[in-house]
N, CA, C and O atoms as CSV, one atom per row, in Angstrom:
chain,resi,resn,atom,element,x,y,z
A,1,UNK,N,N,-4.260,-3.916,30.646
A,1,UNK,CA,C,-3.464,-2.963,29.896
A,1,UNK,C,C,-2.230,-2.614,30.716
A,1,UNK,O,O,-2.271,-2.761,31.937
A,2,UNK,N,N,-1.407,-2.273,30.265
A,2,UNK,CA,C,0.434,-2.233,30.655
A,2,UNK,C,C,0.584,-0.717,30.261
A,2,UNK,O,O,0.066,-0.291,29.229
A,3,UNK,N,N,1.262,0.033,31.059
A,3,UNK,CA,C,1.300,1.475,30.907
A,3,UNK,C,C,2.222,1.486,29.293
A,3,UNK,O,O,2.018,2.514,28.646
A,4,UNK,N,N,3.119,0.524,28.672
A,4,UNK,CA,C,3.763,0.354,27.606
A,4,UNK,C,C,2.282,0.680,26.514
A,4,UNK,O,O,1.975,1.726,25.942
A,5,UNK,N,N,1.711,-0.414,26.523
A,5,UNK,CA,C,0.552,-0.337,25.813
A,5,UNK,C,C,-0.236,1.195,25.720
A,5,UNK,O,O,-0.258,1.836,24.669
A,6,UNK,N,N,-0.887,1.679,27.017
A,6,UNK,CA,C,-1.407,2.846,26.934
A,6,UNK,C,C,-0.347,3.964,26.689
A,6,UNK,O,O,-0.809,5.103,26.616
A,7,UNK,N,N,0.707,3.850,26.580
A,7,UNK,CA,C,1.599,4.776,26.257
A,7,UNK,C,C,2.039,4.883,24.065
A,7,UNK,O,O,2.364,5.646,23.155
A,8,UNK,N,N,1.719,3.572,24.381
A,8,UNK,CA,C,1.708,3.167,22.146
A,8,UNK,C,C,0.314,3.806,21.989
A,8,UNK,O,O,0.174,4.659,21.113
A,9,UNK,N,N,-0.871,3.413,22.876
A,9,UNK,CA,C,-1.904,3.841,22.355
A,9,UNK,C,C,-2.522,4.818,22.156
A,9,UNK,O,O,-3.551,4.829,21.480
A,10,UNK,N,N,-1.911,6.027,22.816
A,10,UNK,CA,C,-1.941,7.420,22.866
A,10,UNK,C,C,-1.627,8.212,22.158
A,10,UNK,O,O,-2.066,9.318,21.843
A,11,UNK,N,N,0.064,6.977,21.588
A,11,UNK,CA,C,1.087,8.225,20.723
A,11,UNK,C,C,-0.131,7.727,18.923
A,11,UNK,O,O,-0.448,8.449,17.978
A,12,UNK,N,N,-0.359,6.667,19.129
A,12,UNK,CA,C,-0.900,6.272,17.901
A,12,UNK,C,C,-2.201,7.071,17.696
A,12,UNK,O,O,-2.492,7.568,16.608
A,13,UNK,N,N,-2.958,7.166,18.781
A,13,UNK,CA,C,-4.271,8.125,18.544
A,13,UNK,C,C,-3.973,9.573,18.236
A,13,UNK,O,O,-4.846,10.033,17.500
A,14,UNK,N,N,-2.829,10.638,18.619
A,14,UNK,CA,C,-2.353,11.199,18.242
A,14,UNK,C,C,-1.834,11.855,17.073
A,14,UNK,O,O,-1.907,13.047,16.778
A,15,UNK,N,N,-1.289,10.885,16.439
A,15,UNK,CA,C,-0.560,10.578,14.874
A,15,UNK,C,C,-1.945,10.304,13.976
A,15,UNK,O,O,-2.147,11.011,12.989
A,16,UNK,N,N,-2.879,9.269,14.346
A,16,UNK,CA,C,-4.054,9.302,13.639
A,16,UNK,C,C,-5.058,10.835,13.377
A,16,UNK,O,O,-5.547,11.194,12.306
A,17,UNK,N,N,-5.123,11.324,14.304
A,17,UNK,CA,C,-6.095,11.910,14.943
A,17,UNK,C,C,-6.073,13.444,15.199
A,17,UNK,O,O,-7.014,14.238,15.215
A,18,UNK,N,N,-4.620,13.664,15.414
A,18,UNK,CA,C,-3.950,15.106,15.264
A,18,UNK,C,C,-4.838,15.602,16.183
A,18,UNK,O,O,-5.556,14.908,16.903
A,19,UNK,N,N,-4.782,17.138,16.155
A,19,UNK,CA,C,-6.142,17.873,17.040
A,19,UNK,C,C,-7.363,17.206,17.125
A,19,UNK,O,O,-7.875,17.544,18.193
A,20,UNK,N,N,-8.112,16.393,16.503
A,20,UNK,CA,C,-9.099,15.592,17.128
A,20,UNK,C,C,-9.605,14.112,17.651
A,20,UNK,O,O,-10.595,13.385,17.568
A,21,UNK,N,N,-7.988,14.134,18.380
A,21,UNK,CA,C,-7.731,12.890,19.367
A,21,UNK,C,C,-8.351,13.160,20.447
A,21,UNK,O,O,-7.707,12.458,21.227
A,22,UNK,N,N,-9.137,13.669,21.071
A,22,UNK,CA,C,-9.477,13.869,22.030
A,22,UNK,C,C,-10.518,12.726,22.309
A,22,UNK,O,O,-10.122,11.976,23.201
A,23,UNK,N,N,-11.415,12.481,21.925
A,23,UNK,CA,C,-12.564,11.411,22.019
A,23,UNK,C,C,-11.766,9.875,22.476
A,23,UNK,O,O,-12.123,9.201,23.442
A,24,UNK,N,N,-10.460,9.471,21.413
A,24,UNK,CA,C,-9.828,8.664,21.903
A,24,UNK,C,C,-9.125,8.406,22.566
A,24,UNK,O,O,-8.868,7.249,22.899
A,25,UNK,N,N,-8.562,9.453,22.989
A,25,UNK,CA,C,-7.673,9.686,24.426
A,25,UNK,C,C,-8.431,9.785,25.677
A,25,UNK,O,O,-7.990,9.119,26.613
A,26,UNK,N,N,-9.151,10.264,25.814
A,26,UNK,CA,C,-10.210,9.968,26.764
A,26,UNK,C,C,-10.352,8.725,26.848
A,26,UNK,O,O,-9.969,8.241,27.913
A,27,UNK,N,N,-10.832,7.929,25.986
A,27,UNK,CA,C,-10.915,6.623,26.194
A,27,UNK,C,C,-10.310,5.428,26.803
A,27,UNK,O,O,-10.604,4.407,27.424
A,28,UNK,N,N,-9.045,6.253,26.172
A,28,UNK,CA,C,-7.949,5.387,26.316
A,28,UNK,C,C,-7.321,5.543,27.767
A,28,UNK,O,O,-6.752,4.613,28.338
A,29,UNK,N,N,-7.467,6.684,28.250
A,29,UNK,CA,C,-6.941,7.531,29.835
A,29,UNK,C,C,-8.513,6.669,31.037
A,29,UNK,O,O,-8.428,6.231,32.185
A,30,UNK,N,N,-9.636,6.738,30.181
A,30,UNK,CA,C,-10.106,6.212,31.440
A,30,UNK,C,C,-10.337,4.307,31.591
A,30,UNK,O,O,-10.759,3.485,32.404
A,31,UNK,N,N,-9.776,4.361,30.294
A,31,UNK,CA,C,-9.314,2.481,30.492
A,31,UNK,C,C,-8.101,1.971,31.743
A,31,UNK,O,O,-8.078,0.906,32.360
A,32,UNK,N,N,-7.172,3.117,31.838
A,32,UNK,CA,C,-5.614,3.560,32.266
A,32,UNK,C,C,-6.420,3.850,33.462
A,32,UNK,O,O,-6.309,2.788,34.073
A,33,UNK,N,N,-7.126,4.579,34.151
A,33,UNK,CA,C,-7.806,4.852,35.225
A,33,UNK,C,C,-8.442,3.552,35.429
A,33,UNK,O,O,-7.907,3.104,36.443
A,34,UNK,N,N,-9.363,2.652,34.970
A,34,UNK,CA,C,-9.999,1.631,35.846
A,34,UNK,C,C,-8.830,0.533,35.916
A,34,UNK,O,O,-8.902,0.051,37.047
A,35,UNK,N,N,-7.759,-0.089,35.186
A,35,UNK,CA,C,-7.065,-0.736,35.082
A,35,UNK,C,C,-5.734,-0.784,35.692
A,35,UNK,O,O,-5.140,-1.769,36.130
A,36,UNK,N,N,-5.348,0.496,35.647
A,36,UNK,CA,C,-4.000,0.919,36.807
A,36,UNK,C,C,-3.980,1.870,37.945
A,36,UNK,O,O,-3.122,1.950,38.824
A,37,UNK,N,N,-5.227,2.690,37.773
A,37,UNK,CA,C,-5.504,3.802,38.905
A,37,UNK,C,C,-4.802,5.106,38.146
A,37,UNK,O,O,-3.941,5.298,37.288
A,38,UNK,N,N,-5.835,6.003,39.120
A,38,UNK,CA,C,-5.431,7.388,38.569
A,38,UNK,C,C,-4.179,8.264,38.556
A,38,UNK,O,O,-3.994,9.287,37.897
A,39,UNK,N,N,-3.095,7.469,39.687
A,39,UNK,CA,C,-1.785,7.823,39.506
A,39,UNK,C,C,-1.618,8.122,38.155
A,39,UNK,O,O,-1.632,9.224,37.607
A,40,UNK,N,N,-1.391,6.562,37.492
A,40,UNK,CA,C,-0.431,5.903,36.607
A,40,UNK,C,C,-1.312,6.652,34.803
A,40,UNK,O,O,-0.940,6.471,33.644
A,41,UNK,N,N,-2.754,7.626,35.456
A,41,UNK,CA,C,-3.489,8.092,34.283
A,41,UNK,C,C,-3.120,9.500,34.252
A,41,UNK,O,O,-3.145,10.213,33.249
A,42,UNK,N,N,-2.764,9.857,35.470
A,42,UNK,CA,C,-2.520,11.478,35.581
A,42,UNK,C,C,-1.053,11.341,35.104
A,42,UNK,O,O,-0.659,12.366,34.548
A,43,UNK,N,N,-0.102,10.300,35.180
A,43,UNK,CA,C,1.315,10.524,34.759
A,43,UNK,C,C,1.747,10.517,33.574
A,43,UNK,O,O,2.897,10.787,33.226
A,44,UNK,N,N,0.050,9.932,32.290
A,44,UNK,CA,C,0.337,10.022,31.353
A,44,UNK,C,C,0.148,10.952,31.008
A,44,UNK,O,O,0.938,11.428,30.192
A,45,UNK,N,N,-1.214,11.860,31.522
A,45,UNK,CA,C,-1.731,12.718,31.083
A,45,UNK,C,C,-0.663,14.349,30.900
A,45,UNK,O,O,-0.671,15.167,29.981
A,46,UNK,N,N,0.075,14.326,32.050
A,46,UNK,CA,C,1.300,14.707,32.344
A,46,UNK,C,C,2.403,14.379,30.854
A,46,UNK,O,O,2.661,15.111,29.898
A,47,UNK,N,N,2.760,13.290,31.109
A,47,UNK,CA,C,3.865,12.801,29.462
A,47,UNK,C,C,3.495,13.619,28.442
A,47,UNK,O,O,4.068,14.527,27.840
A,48,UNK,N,N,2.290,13.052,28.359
A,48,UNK,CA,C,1.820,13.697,26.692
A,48,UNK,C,C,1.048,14.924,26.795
A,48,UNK,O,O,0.324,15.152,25.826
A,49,UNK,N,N,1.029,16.134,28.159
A,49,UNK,CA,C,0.372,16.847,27.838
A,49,UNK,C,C,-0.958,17.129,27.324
A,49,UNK,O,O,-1.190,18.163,26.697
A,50,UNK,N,N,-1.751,16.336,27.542
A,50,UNK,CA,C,-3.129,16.031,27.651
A,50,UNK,C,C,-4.212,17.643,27.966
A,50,UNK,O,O,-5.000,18.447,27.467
A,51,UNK,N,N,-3.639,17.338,28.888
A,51,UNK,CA,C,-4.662,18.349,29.681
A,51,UNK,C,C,-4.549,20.009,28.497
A,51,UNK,O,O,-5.357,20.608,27.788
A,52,UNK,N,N,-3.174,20.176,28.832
A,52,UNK,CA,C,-3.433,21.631,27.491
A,52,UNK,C,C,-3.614,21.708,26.029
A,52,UNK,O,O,-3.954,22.710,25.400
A,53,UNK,N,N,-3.329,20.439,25.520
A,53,UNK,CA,C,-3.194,19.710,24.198
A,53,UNK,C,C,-4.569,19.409,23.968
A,53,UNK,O,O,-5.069,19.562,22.853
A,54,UNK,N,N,-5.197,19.002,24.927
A,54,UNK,CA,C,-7.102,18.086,24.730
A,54,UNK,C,C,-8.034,17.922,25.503
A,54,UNK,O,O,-8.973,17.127,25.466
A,55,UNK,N,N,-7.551,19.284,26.757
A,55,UNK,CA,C,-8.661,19.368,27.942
A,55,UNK,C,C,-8.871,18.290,28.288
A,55,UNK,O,O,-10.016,17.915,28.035
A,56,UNK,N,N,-7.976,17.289,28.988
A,56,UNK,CA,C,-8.468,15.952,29.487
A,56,UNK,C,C,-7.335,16.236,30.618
A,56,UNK,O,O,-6.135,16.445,30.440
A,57,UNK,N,N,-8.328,16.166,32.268
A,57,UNK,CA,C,-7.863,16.675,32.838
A,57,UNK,C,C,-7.352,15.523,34.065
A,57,UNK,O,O,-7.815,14.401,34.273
A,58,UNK,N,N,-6.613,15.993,34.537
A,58,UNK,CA,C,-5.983,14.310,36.105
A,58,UNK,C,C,-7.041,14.676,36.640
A,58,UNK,O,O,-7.776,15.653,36.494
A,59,UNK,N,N,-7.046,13.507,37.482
A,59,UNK,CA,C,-8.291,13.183,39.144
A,59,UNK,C,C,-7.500,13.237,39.885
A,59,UNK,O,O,-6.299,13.006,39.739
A,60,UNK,N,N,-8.111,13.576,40.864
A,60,UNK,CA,C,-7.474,13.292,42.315
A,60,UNK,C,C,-6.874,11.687,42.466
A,60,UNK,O,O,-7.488,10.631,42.308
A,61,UNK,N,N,-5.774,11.861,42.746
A,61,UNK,CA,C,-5.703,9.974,42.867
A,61,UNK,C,C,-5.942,9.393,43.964
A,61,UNK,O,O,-5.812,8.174,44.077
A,62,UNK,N,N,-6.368,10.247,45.047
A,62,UNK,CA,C,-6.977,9.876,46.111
A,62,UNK,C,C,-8.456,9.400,46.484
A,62,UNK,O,O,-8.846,8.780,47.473
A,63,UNK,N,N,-9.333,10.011,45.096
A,63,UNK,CA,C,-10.619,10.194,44.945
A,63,UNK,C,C,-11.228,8.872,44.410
A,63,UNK,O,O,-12.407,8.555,44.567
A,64,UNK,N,N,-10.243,8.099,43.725
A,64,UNK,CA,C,-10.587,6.913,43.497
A,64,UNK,C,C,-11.338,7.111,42.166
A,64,UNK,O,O,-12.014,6.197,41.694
A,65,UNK,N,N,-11.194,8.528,41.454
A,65,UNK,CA,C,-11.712,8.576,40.404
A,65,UNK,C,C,-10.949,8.115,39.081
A,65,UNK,O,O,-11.516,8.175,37.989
């Protein structure tokens, strides 16, 4: 996965999903975590506001989580 990709796939779960995107954003954030590392998952999570929008929260990116 290409941060382009997880970045379409977010805005699209979103637009589908409205307030109960959460199940798929998760999904989609910890695909973005095993595939690019938790930087590049916390920077989305960051973009799109995740965390106050759908309680989906960054890792430590040190933690390797």
């Amino acid at each position: 996965m290409t941060l382009e990709e997880a970045q379409h796939r977010i805005q699209q779960a979103i637009e589908q999903f409205g307030p109960h995107a959460a199940p798929a954003l998760d999904l989609i954030i910890s695909e973005v975590r095993s595939s690019l590392g938790a930087g590049s998952a916390n920077d989305l999570i960051d973009e799109f506001d995740l965390e106050l929008g759908y309680g989906i929260a960054p890792s430590d990116p040190e933690s390797g989580d």
